[in-house]
C-alpha positions as CSV (number, residue, x, y, z in Angstrom):
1,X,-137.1,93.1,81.8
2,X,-139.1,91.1,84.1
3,X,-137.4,90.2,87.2
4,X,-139.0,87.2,88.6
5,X,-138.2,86.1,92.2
6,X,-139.4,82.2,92.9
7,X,-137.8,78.8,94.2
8,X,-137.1,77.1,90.3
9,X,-135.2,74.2,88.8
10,X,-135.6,72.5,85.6
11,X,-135.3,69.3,87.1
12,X,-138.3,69.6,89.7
13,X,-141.8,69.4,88.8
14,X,-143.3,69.7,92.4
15,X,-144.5,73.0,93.8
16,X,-142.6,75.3,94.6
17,X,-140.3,75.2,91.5
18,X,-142.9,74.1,89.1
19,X,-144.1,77.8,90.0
20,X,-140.9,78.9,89.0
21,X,-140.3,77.3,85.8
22,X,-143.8,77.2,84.9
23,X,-144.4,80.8,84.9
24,X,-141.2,81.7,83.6
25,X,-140.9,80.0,80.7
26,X,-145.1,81.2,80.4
27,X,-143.7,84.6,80.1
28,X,-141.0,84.1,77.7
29,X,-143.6,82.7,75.5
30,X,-145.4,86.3,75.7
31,X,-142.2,87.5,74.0
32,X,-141.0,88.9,77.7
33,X,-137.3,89.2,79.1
34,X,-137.0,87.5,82.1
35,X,-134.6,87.0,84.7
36,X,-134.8,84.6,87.5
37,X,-133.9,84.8,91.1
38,X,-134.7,82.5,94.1
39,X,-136.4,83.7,96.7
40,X,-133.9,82.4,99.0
41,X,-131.5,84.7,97.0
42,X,-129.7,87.6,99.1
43,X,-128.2,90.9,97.7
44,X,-130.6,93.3,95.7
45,X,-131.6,94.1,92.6
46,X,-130.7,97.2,90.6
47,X,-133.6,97.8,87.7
48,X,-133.2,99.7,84.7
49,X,-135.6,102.1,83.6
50,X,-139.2,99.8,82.7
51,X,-138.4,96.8,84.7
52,X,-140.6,95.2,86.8
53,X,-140.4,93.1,89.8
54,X,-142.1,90.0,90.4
55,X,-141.9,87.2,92.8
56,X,-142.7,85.9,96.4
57,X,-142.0,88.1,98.9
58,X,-139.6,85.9,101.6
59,X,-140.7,86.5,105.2
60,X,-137.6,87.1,106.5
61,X,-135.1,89.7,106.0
62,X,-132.2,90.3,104.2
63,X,-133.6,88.2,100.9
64,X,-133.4,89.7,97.8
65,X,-137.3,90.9,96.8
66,X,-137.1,92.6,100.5
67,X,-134.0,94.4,99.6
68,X,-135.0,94.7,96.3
69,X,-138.3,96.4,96.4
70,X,-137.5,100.5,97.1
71,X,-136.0,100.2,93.9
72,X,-136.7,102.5,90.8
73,X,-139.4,100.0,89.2
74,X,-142.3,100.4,86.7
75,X,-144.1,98.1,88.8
76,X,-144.2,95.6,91.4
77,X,-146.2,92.6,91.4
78,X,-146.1,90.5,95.0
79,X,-147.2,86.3,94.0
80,X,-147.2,83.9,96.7
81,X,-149.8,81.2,98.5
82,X,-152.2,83.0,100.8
83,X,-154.0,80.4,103.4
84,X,-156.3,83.2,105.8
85,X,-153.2,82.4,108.7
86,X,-152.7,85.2,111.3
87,X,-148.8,84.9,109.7
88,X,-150.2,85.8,106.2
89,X,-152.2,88.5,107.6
90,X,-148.8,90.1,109.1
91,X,-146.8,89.2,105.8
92,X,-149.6,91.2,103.9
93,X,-149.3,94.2,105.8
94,X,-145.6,94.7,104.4
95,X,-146.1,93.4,101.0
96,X,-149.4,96.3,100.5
97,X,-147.3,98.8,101.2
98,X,-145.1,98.1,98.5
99,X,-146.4,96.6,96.2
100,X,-148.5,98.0,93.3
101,X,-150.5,94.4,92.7
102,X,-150.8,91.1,94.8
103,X,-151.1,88.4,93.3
104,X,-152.4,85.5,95.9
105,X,-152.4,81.7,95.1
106,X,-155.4,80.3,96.9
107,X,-158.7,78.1,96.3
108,X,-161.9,79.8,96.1
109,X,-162.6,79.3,100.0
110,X,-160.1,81.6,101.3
111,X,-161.0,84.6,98.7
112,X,-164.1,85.2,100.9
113,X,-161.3,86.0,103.9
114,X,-159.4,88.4,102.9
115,X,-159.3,91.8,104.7
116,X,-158.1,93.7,101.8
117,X,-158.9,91.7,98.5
118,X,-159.9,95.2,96.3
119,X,-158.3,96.8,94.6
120,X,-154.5,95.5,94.6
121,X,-155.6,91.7,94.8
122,X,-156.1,89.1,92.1
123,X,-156.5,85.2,92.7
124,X,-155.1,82.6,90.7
125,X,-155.8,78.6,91.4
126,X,-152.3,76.8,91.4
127,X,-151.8,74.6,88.2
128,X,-150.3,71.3,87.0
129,X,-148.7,70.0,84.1
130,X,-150.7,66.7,84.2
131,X,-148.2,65.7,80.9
132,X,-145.7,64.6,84.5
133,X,-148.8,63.2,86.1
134,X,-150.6,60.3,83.8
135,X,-153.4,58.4,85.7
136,X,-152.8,55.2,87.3
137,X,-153.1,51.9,86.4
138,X,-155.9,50.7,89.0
139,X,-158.8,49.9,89.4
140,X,-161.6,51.4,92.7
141,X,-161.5,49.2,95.4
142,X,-164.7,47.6,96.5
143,X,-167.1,49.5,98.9
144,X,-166.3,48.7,102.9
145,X,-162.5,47.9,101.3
146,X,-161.7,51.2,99.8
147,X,-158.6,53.1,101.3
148,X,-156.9,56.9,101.6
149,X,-154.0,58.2,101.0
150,X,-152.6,61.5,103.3
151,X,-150.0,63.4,101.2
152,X,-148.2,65.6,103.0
153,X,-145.9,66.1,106.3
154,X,-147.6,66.0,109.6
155,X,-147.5,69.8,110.3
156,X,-150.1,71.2,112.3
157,X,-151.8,73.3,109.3
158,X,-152.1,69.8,107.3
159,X,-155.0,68.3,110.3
160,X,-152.6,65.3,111.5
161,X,-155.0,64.7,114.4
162,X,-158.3,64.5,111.6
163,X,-156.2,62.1,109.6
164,X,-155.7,59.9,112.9
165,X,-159.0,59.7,113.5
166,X,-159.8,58.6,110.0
167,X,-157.5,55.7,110.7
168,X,-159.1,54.3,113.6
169,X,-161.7,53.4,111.1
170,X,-160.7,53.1,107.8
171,X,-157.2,52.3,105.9
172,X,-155.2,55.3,105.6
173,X,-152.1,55.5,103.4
174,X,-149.1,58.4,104.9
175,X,-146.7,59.6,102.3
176,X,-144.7,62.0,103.5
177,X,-142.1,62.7,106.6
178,X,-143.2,62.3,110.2
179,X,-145.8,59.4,111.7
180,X,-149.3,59.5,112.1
181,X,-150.5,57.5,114.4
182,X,-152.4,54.2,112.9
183,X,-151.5,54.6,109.7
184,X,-150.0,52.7,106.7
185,X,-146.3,54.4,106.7
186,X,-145.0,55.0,103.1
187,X,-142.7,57.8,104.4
188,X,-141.4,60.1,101.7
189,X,-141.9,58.7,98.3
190,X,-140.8,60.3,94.7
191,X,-144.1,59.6,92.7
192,X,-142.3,59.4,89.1
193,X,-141.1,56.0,90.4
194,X,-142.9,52.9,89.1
195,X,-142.4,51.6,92.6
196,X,-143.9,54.5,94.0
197,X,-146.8,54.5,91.8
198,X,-147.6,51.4,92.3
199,X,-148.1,52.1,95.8
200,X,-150.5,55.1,95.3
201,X,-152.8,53.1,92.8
202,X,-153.7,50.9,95.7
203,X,-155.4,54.1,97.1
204,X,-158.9,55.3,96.1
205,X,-159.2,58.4,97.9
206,X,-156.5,61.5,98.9
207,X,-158.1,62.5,101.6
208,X,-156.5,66.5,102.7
209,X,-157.9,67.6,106.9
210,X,-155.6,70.5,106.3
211,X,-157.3,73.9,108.8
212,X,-154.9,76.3,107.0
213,X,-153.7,75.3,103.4
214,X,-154.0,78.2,100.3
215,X,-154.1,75.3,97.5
216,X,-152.6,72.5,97.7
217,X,-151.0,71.2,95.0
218,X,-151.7,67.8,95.8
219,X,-155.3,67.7,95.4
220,X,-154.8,68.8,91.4
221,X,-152.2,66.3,91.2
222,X,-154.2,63.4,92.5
223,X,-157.1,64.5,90.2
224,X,-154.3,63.9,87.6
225,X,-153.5,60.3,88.6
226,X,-157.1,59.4,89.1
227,X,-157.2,59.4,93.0
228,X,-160.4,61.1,94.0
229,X,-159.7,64.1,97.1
230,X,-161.7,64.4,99.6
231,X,-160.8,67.7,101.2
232,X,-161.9,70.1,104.6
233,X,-162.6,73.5,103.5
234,X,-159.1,74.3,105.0
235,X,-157.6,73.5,101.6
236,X,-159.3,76.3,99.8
237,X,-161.1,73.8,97.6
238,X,-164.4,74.2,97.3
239,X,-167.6,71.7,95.5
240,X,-168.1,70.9,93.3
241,X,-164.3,70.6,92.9
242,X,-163.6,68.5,95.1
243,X,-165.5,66.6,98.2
244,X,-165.9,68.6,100.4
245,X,-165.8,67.1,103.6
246,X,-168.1,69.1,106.5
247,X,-168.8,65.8,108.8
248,X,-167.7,62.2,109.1
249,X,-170.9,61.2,107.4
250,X,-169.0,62.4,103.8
251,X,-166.0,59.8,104.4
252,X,-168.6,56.9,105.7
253,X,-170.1,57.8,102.6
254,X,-167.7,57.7,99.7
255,X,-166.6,54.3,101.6
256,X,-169.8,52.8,100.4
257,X,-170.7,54.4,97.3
258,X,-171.8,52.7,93.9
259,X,-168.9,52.7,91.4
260,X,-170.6,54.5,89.3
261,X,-170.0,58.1,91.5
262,X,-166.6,57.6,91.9
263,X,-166.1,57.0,88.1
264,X,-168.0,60.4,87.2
265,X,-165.9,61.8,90.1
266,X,-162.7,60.9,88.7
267,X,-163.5,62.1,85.3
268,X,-164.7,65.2,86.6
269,X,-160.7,65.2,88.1
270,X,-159.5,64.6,84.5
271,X,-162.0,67.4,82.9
272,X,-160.5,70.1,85.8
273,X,-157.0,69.7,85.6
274,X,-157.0,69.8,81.8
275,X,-159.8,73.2,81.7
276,X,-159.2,75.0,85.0
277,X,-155.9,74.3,86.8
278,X,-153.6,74.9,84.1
279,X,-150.3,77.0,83.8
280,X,-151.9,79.0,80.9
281,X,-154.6,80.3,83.1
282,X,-151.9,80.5,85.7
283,X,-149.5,82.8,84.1
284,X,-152.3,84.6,81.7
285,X,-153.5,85.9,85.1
286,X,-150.1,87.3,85.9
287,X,-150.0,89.1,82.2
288,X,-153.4,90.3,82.8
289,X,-152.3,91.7,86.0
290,X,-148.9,93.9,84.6
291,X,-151.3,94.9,82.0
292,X,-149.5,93.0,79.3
293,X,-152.5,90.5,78.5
């Protein structure tokens, strides 16, 4: 039995309960027992002999994979977002000495910063099902008329000051709780709404200023819909991914380019969520790790 502690619910399909459900039903498929928990979840677990304990260790105590994890188990395997952050680093330190594997959901730029990546450490890029996601009906805008979206709420780790400085210039789009100042206010939209859509395909660019973010899942999904991202290093994206965006010079730039790069762009979107960012890689990685791959 695989007890698997994550935020889930059928009904959601943005992270963190696509995790959930996503991995979940991933290991079913494997021909695995599994039992879910969330990680908000208090009490403890009491395994039987060969289960094994997976999920997202909460920070705080008194939830159930802290009160959980002295247990009897065959083995347990920490999962959660990792971002570099002086918080993560302290939230490691209890989860090593625990835990027999770690499994860390970040981009590429944040594996180079880890302190203790070998030997319990494995990354996994977080995944889409880009089935919920279809691409937008739109078309680019023209060059010196193109506009970005910010998805996201306006705390610190997310750059709010970057994107206000973007807007001084250009047309920025805010989805999301909170105000950024001269932006276009959406507030907080449910993209599976034609309404909603219809807003977003006005957009050519998501463009993510974030200083501290493991992966987010926004940058796949906008690959999905056909927005290109346009991303800090602070995402944990790295080219030729995404944009990466080292000076101001990037965003002037991608403002006037030909069509024609922003077309291969958003099909090079299209090729990664379908190849790379996918919940088969996702959970195949967690499999791999327990040794039942």
């Amino acid at each position: 039995m695989i007890h698997f502690v994550y935020p889930f619910d059928a009904d959601k399909i943005a992270a963190p309960w696509s995790i959930g459900n996503h991995v979940a039903a991933g290991l079913r498929r494997a021909g695995h027992e599994v039992r879910q928990y969330d990680w908000d979840d208090r009490g403890a677990i009491q395994p039987q002999p060969g289960d094994v304990l997976l999920g997202h260790p909460h920070p705080d105590a008194g939830r159930i994979w802290r009160n959980s994890v002295c247990g009897p188990w065959a083995q347990v395997v920490a999962m959660s977002p990792w971002n570099g952050s002086d918080e993560y680093e302290r939230n490691l330190d209890y989860i090593f000495e625990y835990a027999d594997s770690v499994v860390l959901i970040c981009g590429e730029y944040w594996r180079k910063y880890s302190r203790t990546w070998a030997p319990k450490v494995t990354a996994v890029d977080m995944a889409i099902n880009p089935v919920h996601l279809p691409p937008l009906e739109r078309a680019f805008n023209p060059p010196g008329q193109r506009r970005f979206a910010f998805i996201g709420c306006t705390l610190p780790i997310k750059g709010p000051e970057y994107i206000a400085q973007v807007a001084q210039k250009y047309t920025v789009g805010h989805f999301g709780y909170g105000e950024i100042p001269g932006t276009v206010r959406h507030g907080y939209v449910d993209f599976s709404t034609a309404e909603a859509r219809a807003q977003l395909a006005g957009y050519d660019f998501l463009i993510m200023m974030a200083d501290n973010d493991a992966n987010p899942t926004t940058v796949i999904e906008a690959m999905s819909w056909g927005i290109i991202p346009l991303c800090r290093r602070g995402c944990g994206y790295t080219s030729p991914d995404v944009v990466v965006i080292d000076s101001s010079t990037v965003i002037d730039y991608w403002q006037s380019a030909p069509v024609d790069r922003l077309i291969d762009r958003q099909r090079l979107g299209f090729s990664l969520v379908r190849e790379k960012y996918t919940w088969e890689i996702f959970t195949d990685k967690i499999l791999e790790v327990m040794g039942h791959a």
